[in-house]
Residue frames as qw, qx, qy, qz and C-alpha x, y, z in Angstrom:
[[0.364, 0.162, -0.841, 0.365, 144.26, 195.83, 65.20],
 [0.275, -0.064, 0.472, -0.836, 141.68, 196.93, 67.39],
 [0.560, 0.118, -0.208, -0.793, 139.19, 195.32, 65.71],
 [0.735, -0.012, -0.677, -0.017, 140.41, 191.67, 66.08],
 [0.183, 0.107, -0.759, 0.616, 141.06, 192.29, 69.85],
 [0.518, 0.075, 0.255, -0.813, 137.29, 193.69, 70.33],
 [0.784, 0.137, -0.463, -0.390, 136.02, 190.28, 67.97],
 [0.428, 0.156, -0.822, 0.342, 138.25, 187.70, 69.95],
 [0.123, 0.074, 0.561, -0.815, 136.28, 189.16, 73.40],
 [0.703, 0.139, 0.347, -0.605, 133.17, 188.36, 71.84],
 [0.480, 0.298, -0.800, -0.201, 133.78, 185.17, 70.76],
 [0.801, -0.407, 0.279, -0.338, 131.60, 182.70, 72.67],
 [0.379, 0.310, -0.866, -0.103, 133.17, 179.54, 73.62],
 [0.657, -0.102, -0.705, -0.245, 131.54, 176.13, 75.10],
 [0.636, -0.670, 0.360, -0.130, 130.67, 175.83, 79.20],
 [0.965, 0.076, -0.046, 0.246, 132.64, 172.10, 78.31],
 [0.698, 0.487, -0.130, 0.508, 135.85, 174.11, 77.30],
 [0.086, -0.737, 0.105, -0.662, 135.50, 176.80, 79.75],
 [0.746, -0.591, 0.248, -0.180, 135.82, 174.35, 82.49],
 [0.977, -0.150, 0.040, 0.143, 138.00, 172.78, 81.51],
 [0.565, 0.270, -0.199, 0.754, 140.71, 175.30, 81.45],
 [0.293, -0.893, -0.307, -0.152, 138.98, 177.03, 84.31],
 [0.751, -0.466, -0.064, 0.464, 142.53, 177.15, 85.96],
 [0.419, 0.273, 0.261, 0.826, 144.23, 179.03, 83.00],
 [0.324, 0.158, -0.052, 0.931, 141.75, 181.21, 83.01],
 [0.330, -0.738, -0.302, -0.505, 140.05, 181.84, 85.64],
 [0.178, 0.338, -0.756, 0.531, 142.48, 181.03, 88.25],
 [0.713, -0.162, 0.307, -0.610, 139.81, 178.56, 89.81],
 [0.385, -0.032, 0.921, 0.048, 139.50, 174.65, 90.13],
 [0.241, -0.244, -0.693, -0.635, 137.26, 173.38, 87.05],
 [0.313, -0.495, -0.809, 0.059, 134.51, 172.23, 89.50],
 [0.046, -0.580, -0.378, 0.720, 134.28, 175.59, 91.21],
 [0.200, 0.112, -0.358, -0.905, 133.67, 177.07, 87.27],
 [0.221, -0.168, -0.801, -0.531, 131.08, 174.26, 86.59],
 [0.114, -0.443, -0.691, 0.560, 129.20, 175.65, 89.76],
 [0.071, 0.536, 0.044, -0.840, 129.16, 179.14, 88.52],
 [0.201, 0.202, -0.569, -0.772, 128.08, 178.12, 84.70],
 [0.094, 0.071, 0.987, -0.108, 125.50, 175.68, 86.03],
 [0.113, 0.606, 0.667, -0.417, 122.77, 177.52, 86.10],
 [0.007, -0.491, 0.255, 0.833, 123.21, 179.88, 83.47],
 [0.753, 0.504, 0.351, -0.235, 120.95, 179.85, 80.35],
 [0.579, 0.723, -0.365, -0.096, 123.04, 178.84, 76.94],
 [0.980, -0.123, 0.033, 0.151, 125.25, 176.80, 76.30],
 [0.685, 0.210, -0.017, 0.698, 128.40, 179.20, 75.08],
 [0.153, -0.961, -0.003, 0.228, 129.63, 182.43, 76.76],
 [0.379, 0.782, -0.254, 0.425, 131.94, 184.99, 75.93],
 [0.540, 0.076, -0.511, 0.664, 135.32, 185.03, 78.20],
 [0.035, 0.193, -0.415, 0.888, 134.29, 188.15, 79.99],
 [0.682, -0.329, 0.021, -0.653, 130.64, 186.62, 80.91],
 [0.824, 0.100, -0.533, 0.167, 132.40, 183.84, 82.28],
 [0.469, -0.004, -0.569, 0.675, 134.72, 185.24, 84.22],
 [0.465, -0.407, 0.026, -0.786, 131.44, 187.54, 85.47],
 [0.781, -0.335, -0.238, -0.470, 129.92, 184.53, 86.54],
 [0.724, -0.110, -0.578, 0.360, 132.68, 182.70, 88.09],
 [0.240, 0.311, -0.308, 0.867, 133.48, 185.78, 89.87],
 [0.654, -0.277, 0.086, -0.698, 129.72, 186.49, 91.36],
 [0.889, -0.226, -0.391, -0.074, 129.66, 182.63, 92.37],
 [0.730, -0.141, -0.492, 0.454, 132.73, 183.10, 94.61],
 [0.023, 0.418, -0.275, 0.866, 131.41, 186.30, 96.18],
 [0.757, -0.196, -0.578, -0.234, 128.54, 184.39, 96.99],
 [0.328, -0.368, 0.681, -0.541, 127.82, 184.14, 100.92],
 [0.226, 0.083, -0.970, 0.015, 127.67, 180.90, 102.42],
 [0.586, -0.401, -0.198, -0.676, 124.52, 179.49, 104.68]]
């Protein structure tokens, strides 16, 4: 059982999809995910480099 939970977590999935359930799960408006994935190189991340990146974008100090 361990083995599919550790496979599922590195499953990449699309920036496209990832914003668009940014709410589910990332508890963030889409537009504030498609900030944080904007700049990233690739086109598919894994759930927990996602929620890395959304997270570092909304620690992010303003100017």
């Amino acid at each position: 059982m361990a083995g599919k939970k550790k496979e599922s977590r590195s499953e990449k999935y699309g920036r496209e999809l990832l914003v668009g359930q940014a709410e589910a799960l990332f508890g963030v408006k889409p537009e504030t995910a498609a900030g944080a994935l904007h700049d990233r190189h690739g086109a598919e991340f894994t759930l927990d480099e996602a929620r890395s990146f959304v997270s570092q974008f909304m620690k992010r100090k303003v100017m």
